[in-house]
C-alpha positions in Angstrom: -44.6 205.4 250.8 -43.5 203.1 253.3 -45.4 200.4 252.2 -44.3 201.0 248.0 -40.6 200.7 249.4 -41.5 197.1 251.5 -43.1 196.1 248.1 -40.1 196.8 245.8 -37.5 195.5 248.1 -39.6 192.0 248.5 -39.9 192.0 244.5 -36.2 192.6 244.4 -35.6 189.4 247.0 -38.3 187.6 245.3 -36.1 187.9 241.7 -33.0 187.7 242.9 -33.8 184.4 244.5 -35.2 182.9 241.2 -32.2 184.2 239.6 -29.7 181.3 238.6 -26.0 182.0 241.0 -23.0 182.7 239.1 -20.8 179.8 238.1 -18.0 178.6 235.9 -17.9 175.5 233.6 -14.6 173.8 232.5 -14.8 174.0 228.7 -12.3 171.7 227.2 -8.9 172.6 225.2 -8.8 172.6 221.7 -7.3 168.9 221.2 -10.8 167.9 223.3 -8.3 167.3 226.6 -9.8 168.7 229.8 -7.1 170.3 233.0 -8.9 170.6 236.5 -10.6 173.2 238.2 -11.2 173.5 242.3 -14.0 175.9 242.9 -13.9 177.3 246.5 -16.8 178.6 247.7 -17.8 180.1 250.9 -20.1 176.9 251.3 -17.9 174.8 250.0 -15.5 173.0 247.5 -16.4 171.4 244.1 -13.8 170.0 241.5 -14.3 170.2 238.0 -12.8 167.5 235.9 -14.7 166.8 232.9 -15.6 168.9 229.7 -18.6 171.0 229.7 -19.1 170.6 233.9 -20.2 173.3 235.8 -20.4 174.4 239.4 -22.2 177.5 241.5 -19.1 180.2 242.9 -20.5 179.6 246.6 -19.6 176.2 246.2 -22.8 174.5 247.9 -23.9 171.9 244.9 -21.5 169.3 243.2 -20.7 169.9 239.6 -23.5 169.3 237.3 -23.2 168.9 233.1 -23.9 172.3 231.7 -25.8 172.0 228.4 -24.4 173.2 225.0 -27.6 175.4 224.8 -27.0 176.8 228.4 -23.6 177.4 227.6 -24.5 179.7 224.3 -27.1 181.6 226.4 -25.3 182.4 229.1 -21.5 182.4 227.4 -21.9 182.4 223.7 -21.3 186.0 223.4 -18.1 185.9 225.7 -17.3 182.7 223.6 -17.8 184.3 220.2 -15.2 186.8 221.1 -12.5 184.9 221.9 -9.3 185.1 219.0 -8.6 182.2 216.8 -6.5 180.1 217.9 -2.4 180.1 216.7 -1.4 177.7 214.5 1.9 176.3 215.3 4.5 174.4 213.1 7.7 172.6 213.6 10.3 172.1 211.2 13.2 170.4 210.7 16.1 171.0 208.9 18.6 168.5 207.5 22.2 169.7 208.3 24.5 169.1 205.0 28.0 169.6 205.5 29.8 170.7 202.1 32.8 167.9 202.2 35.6 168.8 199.4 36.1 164.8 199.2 32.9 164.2 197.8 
């Protein structure tokens, strides 16, 4: 029994070492403009400053470029969900004063 429960918990390690560590990736805005994002991690700091750049939560690597086809594998769904974007207009209005004169 012992030795079943030494097995599983090394398999569980084992995958959870290959598995790829959380991270974000700064997707850009709409008009194709990117912000900034400082990742703080408890192994270090990372800043994000282009579109589609990515960086592990713990903070360890620098910021790698995160592939369209990564992004829809591990985001698309989240990404699929999201609302359409509001459509804004501005108008202007001509002020016309009715004059008696004219």
């Amino acid at each position: 029994m012992l030795r079943k429960s030494f097995v599983t918990l090394l398999l569980a390690g084992l995958l959870a070492a290959c598995a790829s560590p959380s991270y974000v990736v700064l997707l850009p805005d709409l008009d194709g403009g990117t912000g900034q994002v400082e990742v703080r991690g408890t192994k270090g700091t990372q800043v994000l400053a282009r579109a589609n750049e990515g960086a592990d939560l713990d903070g360890a690597k620098p910021p790698y470029a995160v592939s369209e086809a990564r992004l829809q594998e591990d985001f698309g769904a989240a990404m699929a969900a999201r609302p359409e974007a509001a459509e804004q207009f501005q108008l202007y209005f001509r002020k016309r004063w009715l004059d008696a004169d004219r």
